[in-house]
Structure formats: C-alpha cells, structure tokens
ChimeraX commands (.cxc) that place a marker at each C-alpha (Angstrom):
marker #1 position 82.09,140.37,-118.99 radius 0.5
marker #1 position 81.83,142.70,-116.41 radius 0.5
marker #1 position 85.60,142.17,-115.33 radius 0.5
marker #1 position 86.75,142.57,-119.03 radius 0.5
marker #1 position 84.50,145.85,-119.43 radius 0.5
marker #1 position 86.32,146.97,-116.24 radius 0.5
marker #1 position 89.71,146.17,-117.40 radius 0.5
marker #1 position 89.31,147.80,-120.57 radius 0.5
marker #1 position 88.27,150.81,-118.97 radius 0.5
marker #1 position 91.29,151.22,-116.88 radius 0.5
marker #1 position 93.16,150.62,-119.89 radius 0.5
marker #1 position 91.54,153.49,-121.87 radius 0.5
marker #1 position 91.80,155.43,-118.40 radius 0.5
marker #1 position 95.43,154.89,-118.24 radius 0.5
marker #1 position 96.18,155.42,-121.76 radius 0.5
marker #1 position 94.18,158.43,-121.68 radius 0.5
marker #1 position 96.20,160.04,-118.99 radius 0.5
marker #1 position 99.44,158.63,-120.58 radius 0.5
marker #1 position 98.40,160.32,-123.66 radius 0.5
marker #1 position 97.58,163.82,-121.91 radius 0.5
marker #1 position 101.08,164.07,-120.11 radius 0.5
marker #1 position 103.44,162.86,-122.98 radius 0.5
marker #1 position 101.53,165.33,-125.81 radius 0.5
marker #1 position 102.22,168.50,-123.84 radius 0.5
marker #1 position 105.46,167.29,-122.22 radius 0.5
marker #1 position 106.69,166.15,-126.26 radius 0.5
marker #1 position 105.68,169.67,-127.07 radius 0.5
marker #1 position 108.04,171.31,-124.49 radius 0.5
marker #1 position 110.80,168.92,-126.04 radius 0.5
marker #1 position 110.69,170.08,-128.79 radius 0.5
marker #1 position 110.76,173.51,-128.03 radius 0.5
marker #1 position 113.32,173.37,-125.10 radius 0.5
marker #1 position 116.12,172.95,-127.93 radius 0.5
marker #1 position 114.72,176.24,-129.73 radius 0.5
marker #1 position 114.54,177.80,-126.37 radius 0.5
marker #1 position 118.35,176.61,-125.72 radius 0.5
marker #1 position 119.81,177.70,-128.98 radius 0.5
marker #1 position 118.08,181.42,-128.17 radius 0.5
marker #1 position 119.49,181.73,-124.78 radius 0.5
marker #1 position 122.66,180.22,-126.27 radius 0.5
marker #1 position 122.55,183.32,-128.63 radius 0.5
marker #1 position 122.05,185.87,-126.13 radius 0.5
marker #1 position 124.52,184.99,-123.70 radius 0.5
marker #1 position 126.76,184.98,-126.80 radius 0.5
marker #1 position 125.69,188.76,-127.79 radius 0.5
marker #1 position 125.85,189.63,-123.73 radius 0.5
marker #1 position 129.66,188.30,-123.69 radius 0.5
marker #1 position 130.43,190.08,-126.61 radius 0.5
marker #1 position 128.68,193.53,-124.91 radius 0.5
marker #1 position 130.68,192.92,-121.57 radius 0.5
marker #1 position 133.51,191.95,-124.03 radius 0.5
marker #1 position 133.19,194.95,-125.87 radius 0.5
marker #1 position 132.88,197.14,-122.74 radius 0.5
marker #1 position 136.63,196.58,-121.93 radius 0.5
marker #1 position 137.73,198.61,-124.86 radius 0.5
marker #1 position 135.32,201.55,-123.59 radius 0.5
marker #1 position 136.63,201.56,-120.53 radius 0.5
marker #1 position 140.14,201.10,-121.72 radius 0.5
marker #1 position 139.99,204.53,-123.33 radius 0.5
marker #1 position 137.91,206.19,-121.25 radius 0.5
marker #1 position 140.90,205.56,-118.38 radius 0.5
marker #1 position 143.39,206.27,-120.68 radius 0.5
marker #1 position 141.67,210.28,-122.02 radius 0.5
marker #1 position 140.79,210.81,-118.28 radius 0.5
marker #1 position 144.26,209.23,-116.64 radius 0.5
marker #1 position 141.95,206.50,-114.12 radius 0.5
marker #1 position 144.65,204.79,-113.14 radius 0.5
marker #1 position 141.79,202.68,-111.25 radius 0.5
marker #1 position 139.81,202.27,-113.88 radius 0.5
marker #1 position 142.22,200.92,-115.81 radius 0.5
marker #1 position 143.38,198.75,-113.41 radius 0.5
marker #1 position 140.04,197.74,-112.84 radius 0.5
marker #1 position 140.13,195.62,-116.32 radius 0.5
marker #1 position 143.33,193.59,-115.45 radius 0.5
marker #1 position 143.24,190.46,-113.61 radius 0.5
marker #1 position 145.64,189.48,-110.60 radius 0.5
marker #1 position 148.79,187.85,-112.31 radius 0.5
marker #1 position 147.83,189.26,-116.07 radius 0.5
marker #1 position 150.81,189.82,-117.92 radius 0.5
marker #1 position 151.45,192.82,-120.49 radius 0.5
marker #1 position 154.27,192.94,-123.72 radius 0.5
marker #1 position 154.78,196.25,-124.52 radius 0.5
marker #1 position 157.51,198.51,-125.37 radius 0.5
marker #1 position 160.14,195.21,-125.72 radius 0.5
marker #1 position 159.20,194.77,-121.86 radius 0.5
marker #1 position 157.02,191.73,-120.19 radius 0.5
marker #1 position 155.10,193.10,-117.51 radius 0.5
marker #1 position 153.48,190.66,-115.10 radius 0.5
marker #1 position 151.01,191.24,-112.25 radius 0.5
marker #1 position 148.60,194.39,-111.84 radius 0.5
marker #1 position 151.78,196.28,-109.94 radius 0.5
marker #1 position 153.92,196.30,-113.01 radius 0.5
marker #1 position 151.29,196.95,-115.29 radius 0.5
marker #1 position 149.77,200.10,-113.20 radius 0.5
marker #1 position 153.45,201.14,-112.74 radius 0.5
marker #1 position 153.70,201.58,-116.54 radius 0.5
marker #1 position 150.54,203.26,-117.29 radius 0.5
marker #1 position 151.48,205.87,-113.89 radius 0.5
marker #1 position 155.29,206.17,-115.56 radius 0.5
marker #1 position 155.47,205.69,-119.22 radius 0.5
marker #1 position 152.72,205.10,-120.90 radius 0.5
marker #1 position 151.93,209.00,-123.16 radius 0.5
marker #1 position 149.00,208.79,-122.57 radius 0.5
marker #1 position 148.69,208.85,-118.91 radius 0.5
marker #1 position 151.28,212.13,-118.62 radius 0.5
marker #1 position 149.46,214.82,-116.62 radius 0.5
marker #1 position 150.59,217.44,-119.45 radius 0.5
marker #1 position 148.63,215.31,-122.32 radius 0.5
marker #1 position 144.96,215.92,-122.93 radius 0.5
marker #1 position 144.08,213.19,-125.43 radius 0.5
marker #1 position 141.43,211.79,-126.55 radius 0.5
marker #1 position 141.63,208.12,-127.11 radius 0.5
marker #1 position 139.26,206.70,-129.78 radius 0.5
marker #1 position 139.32,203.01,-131.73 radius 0.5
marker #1 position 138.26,202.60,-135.42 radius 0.5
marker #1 position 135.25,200.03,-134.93 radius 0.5
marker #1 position 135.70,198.70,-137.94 radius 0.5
marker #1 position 139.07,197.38,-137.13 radius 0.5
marker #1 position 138.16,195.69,-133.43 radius 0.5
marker #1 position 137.84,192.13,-133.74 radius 0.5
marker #1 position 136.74,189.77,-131.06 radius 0.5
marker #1 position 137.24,185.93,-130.72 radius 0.5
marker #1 position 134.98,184.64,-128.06 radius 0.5
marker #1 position 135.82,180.49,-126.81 radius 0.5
marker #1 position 133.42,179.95,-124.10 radius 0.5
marker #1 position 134.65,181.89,-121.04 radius 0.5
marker #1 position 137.87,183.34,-123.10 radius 0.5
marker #1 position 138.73,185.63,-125.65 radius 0.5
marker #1 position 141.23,187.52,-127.63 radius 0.5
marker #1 position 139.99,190.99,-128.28 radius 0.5
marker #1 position 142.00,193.25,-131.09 radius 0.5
marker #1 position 141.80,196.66,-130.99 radius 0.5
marker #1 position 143.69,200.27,-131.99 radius 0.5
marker #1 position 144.40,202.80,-129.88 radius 0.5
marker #1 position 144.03,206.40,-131.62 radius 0.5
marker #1 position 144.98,209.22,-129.16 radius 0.5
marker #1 position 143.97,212.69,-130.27 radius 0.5
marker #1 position 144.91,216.43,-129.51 radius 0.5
marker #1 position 141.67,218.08,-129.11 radius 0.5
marker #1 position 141.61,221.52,-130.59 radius 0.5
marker #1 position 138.59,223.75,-130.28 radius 0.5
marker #1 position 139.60,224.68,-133.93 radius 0.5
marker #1 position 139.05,220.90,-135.73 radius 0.5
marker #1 position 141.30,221.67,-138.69 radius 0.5
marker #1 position 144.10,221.94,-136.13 radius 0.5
marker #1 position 143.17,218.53,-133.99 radius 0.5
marker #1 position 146.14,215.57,-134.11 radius 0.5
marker #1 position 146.90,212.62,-134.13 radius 0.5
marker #1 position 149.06,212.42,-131.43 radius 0.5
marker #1 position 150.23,208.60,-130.81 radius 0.5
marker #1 position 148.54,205.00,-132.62 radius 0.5
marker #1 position 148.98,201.72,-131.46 radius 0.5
marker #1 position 147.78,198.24,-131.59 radius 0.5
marker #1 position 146.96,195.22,-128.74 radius 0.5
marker #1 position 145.60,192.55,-128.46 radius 0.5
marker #1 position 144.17,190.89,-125.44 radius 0.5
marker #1 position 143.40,187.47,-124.10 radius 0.5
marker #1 position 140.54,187.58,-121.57 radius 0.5
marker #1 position 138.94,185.58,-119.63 radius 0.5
marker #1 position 135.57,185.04,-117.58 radius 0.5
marker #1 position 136.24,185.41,-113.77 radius 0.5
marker #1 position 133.43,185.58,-111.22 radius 0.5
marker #1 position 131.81,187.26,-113.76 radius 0.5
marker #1 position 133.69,189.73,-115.37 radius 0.5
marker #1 position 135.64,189.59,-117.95 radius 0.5
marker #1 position 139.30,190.61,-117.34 radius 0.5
marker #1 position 142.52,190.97,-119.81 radius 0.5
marker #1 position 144.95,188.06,-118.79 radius 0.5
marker #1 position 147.73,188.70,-121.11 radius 0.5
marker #1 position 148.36,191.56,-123.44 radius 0.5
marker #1 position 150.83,192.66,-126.46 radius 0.5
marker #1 position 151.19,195.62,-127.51 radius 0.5
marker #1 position 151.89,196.30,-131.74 radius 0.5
marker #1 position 152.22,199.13,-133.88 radius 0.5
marker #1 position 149.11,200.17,-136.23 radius 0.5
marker #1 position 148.65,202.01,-139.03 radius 0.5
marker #1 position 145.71,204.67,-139.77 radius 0.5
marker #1 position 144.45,203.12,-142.89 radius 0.5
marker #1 position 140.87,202.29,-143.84 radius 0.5
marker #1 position 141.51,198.26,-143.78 radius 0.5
marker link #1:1,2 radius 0.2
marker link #1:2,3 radius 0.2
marker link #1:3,4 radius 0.2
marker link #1:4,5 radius 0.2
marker link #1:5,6 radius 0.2
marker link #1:6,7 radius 0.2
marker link #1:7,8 radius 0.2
marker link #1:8,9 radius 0.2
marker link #1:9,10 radius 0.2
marker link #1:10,11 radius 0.2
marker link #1:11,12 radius 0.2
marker link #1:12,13 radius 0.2
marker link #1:13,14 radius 0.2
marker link #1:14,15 radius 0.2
marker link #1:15,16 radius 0.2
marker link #1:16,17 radius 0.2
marker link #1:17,18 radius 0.2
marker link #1:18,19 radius 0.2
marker link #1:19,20 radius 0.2
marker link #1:20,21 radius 0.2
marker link #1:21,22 radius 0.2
marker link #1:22,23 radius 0.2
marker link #1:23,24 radius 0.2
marker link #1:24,25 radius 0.2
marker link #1:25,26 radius 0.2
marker link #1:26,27 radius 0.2
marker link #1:27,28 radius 0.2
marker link #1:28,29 radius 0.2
marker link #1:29,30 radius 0.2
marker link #1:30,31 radius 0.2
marker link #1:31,32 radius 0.2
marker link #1:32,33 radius 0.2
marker link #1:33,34 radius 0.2
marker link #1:34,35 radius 0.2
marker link #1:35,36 radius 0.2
marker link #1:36,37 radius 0.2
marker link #1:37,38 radius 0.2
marker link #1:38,39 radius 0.2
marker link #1:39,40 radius 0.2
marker link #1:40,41 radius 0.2
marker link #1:41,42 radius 0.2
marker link #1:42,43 radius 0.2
marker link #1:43,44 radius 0.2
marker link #1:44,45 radius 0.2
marker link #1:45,46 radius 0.2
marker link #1:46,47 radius 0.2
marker link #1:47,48 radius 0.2
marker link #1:48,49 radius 0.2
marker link #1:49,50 radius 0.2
marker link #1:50,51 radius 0.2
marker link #1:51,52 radius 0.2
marker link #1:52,53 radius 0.2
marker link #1:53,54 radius 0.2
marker link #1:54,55 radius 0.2
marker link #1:55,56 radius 0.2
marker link #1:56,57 radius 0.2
marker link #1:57,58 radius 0.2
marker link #1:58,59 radius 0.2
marker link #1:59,60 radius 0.2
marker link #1:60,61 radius 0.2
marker link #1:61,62 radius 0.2
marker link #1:62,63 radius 0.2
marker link #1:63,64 radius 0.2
marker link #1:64,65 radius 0.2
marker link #1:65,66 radius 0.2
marker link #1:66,67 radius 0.2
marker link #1:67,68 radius 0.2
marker link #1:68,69 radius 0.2
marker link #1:69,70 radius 0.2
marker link #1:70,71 radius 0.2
marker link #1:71,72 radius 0.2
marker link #1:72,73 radius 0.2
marker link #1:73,74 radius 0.2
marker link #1:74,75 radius 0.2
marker link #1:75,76 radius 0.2
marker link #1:76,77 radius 0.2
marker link #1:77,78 radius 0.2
marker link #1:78,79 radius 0.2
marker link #1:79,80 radius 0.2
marker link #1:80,81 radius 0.2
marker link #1:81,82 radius 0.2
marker link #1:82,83 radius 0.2
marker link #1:83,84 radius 0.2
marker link #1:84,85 radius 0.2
marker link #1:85,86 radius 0.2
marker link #1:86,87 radius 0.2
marker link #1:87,88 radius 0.2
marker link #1:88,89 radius 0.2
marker link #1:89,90 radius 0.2
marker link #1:90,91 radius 0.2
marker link #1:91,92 radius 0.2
marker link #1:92,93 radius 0.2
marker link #1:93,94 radius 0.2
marker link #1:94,95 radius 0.2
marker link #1:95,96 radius 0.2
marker link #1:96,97 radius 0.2
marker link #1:97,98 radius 0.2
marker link #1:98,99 radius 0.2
marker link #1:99,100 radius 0.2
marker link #1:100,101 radius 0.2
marker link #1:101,102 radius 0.2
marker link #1:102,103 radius 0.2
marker link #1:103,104 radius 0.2
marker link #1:104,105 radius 0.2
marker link #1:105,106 radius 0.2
marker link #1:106,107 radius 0.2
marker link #1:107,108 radius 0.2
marker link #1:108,109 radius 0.2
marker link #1:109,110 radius 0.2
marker link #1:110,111 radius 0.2
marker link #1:111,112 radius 0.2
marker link #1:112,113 radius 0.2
marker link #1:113,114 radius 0.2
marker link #1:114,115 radius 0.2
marker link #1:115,116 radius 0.2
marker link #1:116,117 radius 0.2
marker link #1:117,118 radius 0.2
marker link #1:118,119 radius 0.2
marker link #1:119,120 radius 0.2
marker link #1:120,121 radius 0.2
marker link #1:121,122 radius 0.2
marker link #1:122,123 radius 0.2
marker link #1:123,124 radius 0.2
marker link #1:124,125 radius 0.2
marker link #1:125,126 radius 0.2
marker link #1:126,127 radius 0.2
marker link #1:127,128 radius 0.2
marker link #1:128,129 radius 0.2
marker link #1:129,130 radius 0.2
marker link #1:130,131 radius 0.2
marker link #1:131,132 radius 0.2
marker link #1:132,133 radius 0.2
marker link #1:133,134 radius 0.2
marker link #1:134,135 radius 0.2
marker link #1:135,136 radius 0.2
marker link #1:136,137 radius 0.2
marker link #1:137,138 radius 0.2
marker link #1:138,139 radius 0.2
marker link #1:139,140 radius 0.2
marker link #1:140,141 radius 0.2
marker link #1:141,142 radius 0.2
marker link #1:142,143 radius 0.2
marker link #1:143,144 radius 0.2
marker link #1:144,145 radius 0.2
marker link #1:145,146 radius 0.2
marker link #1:146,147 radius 0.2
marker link #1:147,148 radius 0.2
marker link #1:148,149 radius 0.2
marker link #1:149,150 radius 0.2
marker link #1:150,151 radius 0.2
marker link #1:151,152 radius 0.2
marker link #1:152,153 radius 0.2
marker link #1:153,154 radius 0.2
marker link #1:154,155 radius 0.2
marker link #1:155,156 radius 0.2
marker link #1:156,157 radius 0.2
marker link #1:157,158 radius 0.2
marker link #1:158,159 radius 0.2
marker link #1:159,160 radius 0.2
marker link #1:160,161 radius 0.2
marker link #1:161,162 radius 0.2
marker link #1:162,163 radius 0.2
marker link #1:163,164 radius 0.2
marker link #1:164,165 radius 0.2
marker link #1:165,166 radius 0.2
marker link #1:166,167 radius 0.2
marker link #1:167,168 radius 0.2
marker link #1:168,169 radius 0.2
marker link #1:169,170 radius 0.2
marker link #1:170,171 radius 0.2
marker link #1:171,172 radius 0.2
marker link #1:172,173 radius 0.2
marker link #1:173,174 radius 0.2
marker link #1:174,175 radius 0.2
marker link #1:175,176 radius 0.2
marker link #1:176,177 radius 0.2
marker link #1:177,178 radius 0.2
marker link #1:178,179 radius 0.2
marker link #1:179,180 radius 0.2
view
C-alpha cells in the first residue's frame, strides 16, 4: 500500500511539474506568432523608411550638386537608362550626373522636390522597385515668379546589401505635372 501511495505520489509530482512547464511555455506559443507577425510589421515599415530615404537623399544631392551623396545610393555594377543611353557601373553613372545631367550644372540653383502622392514603392523581401518624380524648381525670392524648370520620372530596382539599401538598376521616363 505503501509502495502504491508512493508511486502515485511521484505520479502527481511529475504531472504536477509537467503541468507547470507546458502551461506557461503553451502561453509563450501562442504569443510568439503575435510577437512574429509585429516584428514582421516593423521591419516592413523600417524597409520602407530606409526605402523611402533614397528619394530624400536623391534630391537633396541633386539641389546641392553632392556628387558623393549621390553616388552614395548606387551600388557597384548598378546600371542606369536614361537619355536613350545604358549606363553601367558607379563611373558611368557619376560621369553623367558631373556632365549632363541639368541639374547638377554649377549655373542651376534648383530645388528638386517629388509629389508624395505619386511615389510608389514595391518592397519583395530584400528588393524593391521604388517610383518616383523628379520636380526641379527655380527658386525666386518673389514666389509668383518661381519655375518649373525640368520634370522627370524613374524608377528604381533596389536591393538590400550589408544593410543598406542601394538602386541596382534605374530608367529614367518622362512625367507629367498632373494631380494623378
């Protein structure tokens, strides 16, 4: 009797213990998956910042003529369609925003701006496409008498890379100032 009262005891013991571990441990199951999709969300919405952050500095290099900045966005080997020519590699590319590109001439002053409302990103894991207008402006201290100097259109493919995200290839299109 003894033996059996034992036995039952360990029983109950083990079961007890059992029954302490799995209850907290099912718990954290069933929040890990809630925990996943919310990290899952913000490392979406940190991409798309980052993501987002390439336009900035896109037209920040292009109203202040940062060569380095701008070069700063391109990865090695990226290739660029503009102007019915195929760049390829950050050379080319930096030898077209230094030689042609308007914006870049020492005797512009523009202000480049995007309509928000017309950027659209595509994000696929640790690439992108990322659409955007360029709308370069001739300040004027007098606003009525501020223009519209040059638009254009591009879209970029970009991808992940230690990190950063960095345009890979690139076409240049025309654009239209319209509100759609």
């Amino acid at each position: 009797m003894k033996l059996r009262t034992l036995s039952r005891a360990r029983t109950l013991l083990g079961a007890g213990v059992v029954a302490a571990l799995v209850v907290p441990f099912s718990a954290f199951g069933g929040t890990s998956s809630h925990a996943a999709a919310k990290d899952a969300a913000l490392e979406r919405q940190a991409n798309l910042y980052q993501i987002d952050q390439v336009e900035v500095k896109f037209h920040r290099a292009t109203s202040t003529h940062n060569l380095k900045l701008m070069m700063s966005l391109w990865a090695p080997g990226s290739v660029f369609d503009i102007d019915q020519q195929t760049l390829t590699g950050k050379a080319q590319i930096r030898h077209w925003f230094a030689t042609e590109n308007k914006a870049f001439m020492p005797s512009h002053h523009w202000e480049s701006d995007t309509p928000t409302y017309k950027m659209k990103i595509h994000l696929f894991g640790d690439k992108a496409t990322f659409y955007f207008e360029c709308h370069y402006i001739q300040p004027n201290v007098d606003l009525t008498k501020a223009r519209v100097m040059a638009i254009a259109g591009v879209t970029h493919t970009l991808q992940k890379i230690n990190g950063k995200w960095l345009i890979t290839n690139s076409a240049g299109s025309t654009a239209t100032l319209s509100a759609k």
